[in-house]
N, C-alpha and C positions, 0 to 999 in steps of 0.2 A: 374175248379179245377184241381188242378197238381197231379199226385199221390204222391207228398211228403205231401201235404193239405191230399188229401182222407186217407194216411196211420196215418197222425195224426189224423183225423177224427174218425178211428177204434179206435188208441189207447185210444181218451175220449169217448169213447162209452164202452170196455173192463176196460175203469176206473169209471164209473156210475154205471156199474152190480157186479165189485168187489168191490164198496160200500155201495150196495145196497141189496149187499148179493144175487144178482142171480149167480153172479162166485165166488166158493170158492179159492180165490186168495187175495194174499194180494197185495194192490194198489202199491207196488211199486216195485211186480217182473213182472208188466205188460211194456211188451215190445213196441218197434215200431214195429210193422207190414213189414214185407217185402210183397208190391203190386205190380206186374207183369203183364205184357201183358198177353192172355192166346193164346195158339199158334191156335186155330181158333177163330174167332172175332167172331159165333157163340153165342159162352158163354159167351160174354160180352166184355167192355171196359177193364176192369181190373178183377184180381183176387189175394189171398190171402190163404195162409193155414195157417192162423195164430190158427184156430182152432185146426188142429192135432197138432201143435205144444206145447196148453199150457192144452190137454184134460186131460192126465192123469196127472199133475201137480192137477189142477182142480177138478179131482178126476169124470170126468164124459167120456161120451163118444165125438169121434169128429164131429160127425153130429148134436149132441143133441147141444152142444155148437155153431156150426155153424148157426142152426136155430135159435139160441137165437141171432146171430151177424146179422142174415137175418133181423129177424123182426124190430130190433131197428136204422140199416143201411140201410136200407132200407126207414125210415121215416127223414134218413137225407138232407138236402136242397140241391136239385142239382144231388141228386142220383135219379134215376129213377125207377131202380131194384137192388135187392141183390138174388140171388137166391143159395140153397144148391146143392152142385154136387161131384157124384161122393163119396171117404170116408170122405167125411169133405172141403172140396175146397169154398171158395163164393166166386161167382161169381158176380161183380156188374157192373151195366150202368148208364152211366152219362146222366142226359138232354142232350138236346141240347146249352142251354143255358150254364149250368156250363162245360162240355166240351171246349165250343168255348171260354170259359173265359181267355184259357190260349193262345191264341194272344193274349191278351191284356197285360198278366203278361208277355210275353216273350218281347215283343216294349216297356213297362215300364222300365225293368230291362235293354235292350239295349244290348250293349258287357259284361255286368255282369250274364247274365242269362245262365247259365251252371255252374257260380261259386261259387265256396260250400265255407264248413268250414273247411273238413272231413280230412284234413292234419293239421291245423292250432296249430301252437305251437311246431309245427318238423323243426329241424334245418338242410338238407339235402343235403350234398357236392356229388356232381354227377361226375364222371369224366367220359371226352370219346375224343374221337382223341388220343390221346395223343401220335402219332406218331413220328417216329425218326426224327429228322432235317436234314436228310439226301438226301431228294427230296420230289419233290413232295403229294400232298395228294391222295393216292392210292383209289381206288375202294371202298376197308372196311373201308378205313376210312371215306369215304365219306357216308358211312351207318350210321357208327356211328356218326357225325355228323347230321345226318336229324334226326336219331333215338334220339340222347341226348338229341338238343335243341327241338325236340317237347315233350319229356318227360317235361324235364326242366317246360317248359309252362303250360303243363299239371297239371305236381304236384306243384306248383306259383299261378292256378289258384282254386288251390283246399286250397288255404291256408300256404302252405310250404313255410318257406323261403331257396330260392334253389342258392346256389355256384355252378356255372358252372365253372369247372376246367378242366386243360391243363397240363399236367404233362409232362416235356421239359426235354426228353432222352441227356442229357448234357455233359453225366458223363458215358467213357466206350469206347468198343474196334470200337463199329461204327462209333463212328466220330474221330476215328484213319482213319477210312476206308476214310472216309468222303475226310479227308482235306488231305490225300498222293493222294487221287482221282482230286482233285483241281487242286495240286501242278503237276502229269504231263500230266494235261492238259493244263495248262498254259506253262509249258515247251513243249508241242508236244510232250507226251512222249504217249506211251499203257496206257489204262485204267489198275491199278494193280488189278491180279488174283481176288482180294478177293473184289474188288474196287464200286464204281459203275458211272454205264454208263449212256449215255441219253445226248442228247445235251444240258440238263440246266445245266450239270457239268461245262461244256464250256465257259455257258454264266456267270455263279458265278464268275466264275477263272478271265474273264478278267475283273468283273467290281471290284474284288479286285484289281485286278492290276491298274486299272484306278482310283479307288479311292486312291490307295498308291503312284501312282505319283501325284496327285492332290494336296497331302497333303506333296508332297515333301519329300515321300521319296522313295528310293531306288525299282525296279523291286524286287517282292519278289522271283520269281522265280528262280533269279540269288545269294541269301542267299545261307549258307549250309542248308543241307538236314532238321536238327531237327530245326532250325533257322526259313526258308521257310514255316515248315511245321505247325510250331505254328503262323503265320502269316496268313496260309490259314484257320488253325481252328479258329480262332478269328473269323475274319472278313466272313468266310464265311457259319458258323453256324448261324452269325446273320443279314446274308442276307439270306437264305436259310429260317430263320425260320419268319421273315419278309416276304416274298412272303407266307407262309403258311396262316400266319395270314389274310395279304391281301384275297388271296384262299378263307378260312372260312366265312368271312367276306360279299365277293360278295356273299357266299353261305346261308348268312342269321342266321350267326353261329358266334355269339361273346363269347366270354370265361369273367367271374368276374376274373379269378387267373388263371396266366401261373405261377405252378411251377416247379423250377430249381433244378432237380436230385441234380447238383453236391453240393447245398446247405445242402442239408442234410448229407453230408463226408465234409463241410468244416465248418458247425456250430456248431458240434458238436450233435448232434441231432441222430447221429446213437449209439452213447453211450451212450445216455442218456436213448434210448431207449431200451441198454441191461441190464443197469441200473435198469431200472424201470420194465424189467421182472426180473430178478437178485432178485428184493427185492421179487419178488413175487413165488421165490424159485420154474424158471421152465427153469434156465442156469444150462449146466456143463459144465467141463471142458473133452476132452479127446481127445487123438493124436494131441496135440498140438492146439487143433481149441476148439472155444468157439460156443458151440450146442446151439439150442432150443429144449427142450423136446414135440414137438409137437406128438408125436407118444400118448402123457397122453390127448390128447384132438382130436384124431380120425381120425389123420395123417399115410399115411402107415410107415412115418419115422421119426427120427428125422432130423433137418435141421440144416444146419452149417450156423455160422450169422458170424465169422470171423473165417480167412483160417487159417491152420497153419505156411503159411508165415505173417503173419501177418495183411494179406488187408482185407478187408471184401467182404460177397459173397453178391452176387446180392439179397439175400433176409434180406439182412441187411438192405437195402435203402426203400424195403417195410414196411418191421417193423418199420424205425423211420418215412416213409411218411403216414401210418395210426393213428400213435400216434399224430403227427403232425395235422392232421385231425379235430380227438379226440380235441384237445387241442385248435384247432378254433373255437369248441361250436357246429361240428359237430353229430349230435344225431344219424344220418345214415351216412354212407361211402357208395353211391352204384359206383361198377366199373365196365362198359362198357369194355368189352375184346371179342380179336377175337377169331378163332375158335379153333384155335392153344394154347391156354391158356388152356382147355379143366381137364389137369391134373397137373393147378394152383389152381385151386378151393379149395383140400384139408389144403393144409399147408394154405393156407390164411386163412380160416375159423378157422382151430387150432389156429394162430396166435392170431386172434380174443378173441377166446375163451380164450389165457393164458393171455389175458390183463383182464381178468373177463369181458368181454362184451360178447352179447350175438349173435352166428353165426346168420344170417339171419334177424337179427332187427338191430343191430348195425353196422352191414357190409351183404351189397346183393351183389353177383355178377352176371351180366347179360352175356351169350357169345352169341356171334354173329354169323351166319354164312355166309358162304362166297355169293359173289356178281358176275352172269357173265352176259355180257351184249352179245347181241344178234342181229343183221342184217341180210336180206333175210336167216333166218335160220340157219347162221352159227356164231360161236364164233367172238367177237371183240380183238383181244389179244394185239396187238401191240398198243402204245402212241406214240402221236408225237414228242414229250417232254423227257418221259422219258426210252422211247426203250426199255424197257420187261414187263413192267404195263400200266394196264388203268386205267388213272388217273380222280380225280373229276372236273379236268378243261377239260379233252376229253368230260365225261359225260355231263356236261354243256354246252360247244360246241354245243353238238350234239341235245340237247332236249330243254334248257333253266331251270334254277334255279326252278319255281313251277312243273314240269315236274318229273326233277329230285327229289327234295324232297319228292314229292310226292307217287313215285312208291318207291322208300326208305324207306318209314317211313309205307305204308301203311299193309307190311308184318312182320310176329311173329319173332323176333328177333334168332328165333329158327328153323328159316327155311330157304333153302339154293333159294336162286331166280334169277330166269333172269329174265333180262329189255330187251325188245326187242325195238331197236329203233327206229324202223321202225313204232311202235304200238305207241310210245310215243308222236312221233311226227305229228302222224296223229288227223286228223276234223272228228272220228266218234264215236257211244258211244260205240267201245269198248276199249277204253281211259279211263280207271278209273279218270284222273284228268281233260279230257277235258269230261267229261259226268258230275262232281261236277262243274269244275267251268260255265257250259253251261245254267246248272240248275240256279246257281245265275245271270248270265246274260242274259236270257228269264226274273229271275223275276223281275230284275232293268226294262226291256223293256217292260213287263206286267204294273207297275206301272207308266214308262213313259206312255206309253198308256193311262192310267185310268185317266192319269190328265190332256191330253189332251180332252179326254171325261165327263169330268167334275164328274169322281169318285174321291172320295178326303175323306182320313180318320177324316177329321177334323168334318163332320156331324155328329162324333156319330159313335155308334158300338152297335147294338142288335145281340150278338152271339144267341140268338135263330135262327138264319137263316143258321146257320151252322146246316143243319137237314137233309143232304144227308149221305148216307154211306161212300162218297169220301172223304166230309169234316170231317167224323168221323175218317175214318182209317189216314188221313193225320195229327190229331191233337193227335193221337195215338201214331204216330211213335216223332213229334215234340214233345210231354211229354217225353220220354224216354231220348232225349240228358242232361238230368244234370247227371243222373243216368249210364252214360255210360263213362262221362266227368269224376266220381268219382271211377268208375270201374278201369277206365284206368291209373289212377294215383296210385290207393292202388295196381293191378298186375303191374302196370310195363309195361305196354301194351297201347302201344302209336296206334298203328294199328285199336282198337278196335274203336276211335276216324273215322279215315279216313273210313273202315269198314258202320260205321253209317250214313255217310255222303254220300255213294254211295247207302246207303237203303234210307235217306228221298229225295234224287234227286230220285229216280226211283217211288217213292211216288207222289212225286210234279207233274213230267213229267205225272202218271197216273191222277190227280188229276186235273191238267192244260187242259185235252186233255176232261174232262167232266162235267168241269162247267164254268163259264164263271163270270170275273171281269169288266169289259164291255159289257154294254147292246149291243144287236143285234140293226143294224139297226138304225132308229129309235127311236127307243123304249127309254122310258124312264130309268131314274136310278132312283134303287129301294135301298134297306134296303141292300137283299139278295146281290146286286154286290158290297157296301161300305164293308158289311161284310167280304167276302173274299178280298176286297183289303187288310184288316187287315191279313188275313190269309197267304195272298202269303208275304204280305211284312216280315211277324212273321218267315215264312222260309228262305227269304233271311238271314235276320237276323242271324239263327241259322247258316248256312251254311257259312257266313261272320267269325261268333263266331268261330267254327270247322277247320276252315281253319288256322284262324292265330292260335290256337296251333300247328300246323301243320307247321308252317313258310312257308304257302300257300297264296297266294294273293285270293282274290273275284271279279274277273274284272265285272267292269258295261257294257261291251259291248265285243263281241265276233265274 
């Protein structure tokens, strides 16, 4: 029995006594049950306060109702005890048999077993990277990156249909910077003041130049200056943003939609968008610049959407790329920003708000903070690459792709973290990803084992023999992962996922080290060692499950 079973379980038990006239409740404000681990295994498999929650609705006390939920849950198939505790709490235990039932539901359902409904019918455009084509994929982005697409997965597998979006800085003074940066490096000239540096400038510059003679024509470097310099913007924003994508890509990070800044000032789409606040009477006009009244929806100011020379400001492009969103069937906008965004938060949410959508359901924003990597104790600062950052191809370099992902994704988006490399890369379990993935490669080699020895799940499965307290607490912690799978997608908290995954490995390990899937010896194979073949295989499984939202591999040998 799963506790999503046992919680429906409660609720037609709470629907029989509000029919039957022992709960003064009408049958159809009787809720689902929230059932929980209870935090000493003492008091049961599971527990419930659905009691205090519906007593004084009820019109009774919450012990009096509890004992009414004991007696009749207590006579249900599979439950063993329901007991009252405390002001109102039940506490219930499973046989041993309905317990150990759910190996069986977990290797039925396969890589579908963690995945809900509980997002289904949300249309959810996630953005994250979305950094400037101007080098390499930096440190934070490469957070954001582990962080998006294991969300993404996340809330996909919860139901969501999820756009993974790339929004491609196209449009603006940095890829000014960009391509005068290009241009006198292929001349042999200083990196300029404001420029930027790192030997991929170098390598960009000549393989434009190599692809403009290829195609016959002229050294661009040898143009005049504005001539030269739209030659190196071309050509080497979209090699620049090519190796990115390549980058993500090795990183286990695909994008549905790279969108193009500059398309929204050249389709019209930023007018359209003052337009359609305009009609919604929250533009004015004053010193020559056309405003947004965001200060009427909880902004410390108003915000200028076109300048008084006439260009539009940087948050003109936001405005027509959330509507832009909106208008792709997006139901949610969440945007992934670093830490520096901090005091974007408000006008975005205003913005929100004057399109009449609603801050926080219609538009999330998640910020991130920063990322330092770490070696025998001291900072890693310097890239080989790109000479004042650490980039996600150093990171990778240095650890390998599940490594990296993993110590990425496994922390709250809200907390600032070092990776130590040294730790990352090391064979012991104080390696959060080499202690998970360790866990699924003992139990691929436990099952090799078992069928070598002639245990083999195809005899059958009598979970009555799951009747230790190990295979109890172990099929305790493996019930929890749908419920954590669902957590993690409704907060936004991809961590919560890895988090679980380093509690039922430490489960499994305690679990492995005192029963046995393989007879001693000897000895024959019994009920009790087929049984737990099911059980370990039931964790690999989950662990396999857990990992790839994670864009974590499950290696079978280690």
């Amino acid at each position: 029995m799963t506790p999503e079973e046992l919680a429906e379980a409660i609720r037609n038990v709470l629907i029989a006594a509000a029919s039957d006239g022992s709960l003064a409740l009408p049958v159809e404000e009787v809720p689902v049950p929230k059932v929980e681990r209870p935090r000493s295994r003492e008091h049961g498999d599971w527990a419930t306060n659905v009691a205090m929650q519906l007593a004084k609705k009820a019109g009774t006390n919450p012990r009096a109702l509890a004992q009414l939920l004991a007696e009749r849950v207590g006579a249900l198939d599979g439950v063993a005890s329901a007991e009252v505790a405390g002001p109102g709490f039940l506490n219930i235990r499973l046989d041993a048999a309905s317990a150990g039932e759910l190996a069986r539901t977990i290797l039925t359902a396969g890589t579908a077993y963690g995945t809900n409904a509980s997002l289904a019918g949300q249309h959810i455009n996630l953005e994250y990277v979305s950094a400037n084509p101007t080098g390499p994929v930096h440190l934070g982005g490469a957070r954001w990156a582990a962080v998006g697409d294991s969300l993404a997965r996340i809330m996909a597998a919860c139901g969501a249909e999820v756009t993974r979006e790339y929004y491609f800085n196209d449009h603006g003074t940095q890829i000014d910077r960009f391509a005068r940066s290009l241009l006198s490096a292929a001349r042999g000239q200083e990196t300029p003041e404001d420029g930027y540096g790192g030997s991929y400038i170098g390598e960009i510059a000549a393989r434009v130049t190599a692809d403009e003679a290829a195609a016959g024509r002229p050294d661009p470097a040898t143009l005049p200056d504005a001539e030269a310099t739209e030659v190196f913007r071309a050509r080497g924003v979209d090699l620049m943003f090519a190796a990115v994508k390549a980058e993500l890509h090795a990183f286990r990070t695909d994008f549905d939609v790279f969108f193009h800044e500059d398309s929204l000032h050249t389709s019209g789409a930023v007018e359209r968008a003052i337009g359609r606040l305009r009609e919604r009477g929250v533009i004015f006009e004053a010193d020559g610049a056309t405003w947004l009244r965001t200060t009427d929806f909880g902004d410390d100011k108003d915000r200028v959407l076109i300048k008084s020379d006439g260009d539009p400001a940087y948050f003109a492009a936001d405005v027509a790329y959330y509507l832009d969103k909106r208008a792709r069937g997006a139901d949610c906008a969440i945007y992934l920003l670093g830490a520096d965004h901090h005091g974007y938060i408000g006008r975005m949410m205003a913005m929100c708000a004057a399109y009449g959508d609603e801050p926080g359901v219609n538009m999330q924003i998640i910020i991130g903070q920063l990322v330092n990597l770490v070696r025998d104790g001291q900072p890693v600062r310097m890239s080989k690459r790109a000479g004042t950052v650490v980039t996600l191809e150093d990171l990778v370099d240095a650890v390998g792709v599940d490594a990296a992902r993993y110590a990425l994704a496994r922390s709250s988006m809200d907390s600032m973290i070092d990776i130590d490399l040294n730790l990352l890369a090391s064979t012991s379990n104080d390696n959060p990803v080499y202690y998970v993935q360790y866990a699924h490669a003992r139990i691929r080699s436990v099952a090799r084992n078992a069928a070598e020895r002639g245990v083999t799940r195809e005899v059958g499965f009598d979970p009555a023999q799951l009747d230790t307290p190990h295979d109890a607490q172990l099929l305790g912690v493996l019930a929890q992962y749908p419920a954590i799978v669902a957590q993690a997608a409704a907060l936004r908290e991809q961590h919560r996922v890895a988090r679980y995954l380093e509690t039922l490995a430490a489960a499994y390990h305690t679990w492995y080290g005192a029963t046995r899937v393989t007879p001693r010896g000897d000895d024959p194979v019994d009920a009790g060692h087929v049984a737990r073949l099911w059980v370990n295989d039931a964790v690999g499984q989950v662990i396999a499950n857990g990992l790839g939202l994670l864009g974590v591999s499950a290696p079978e040998r280690m």
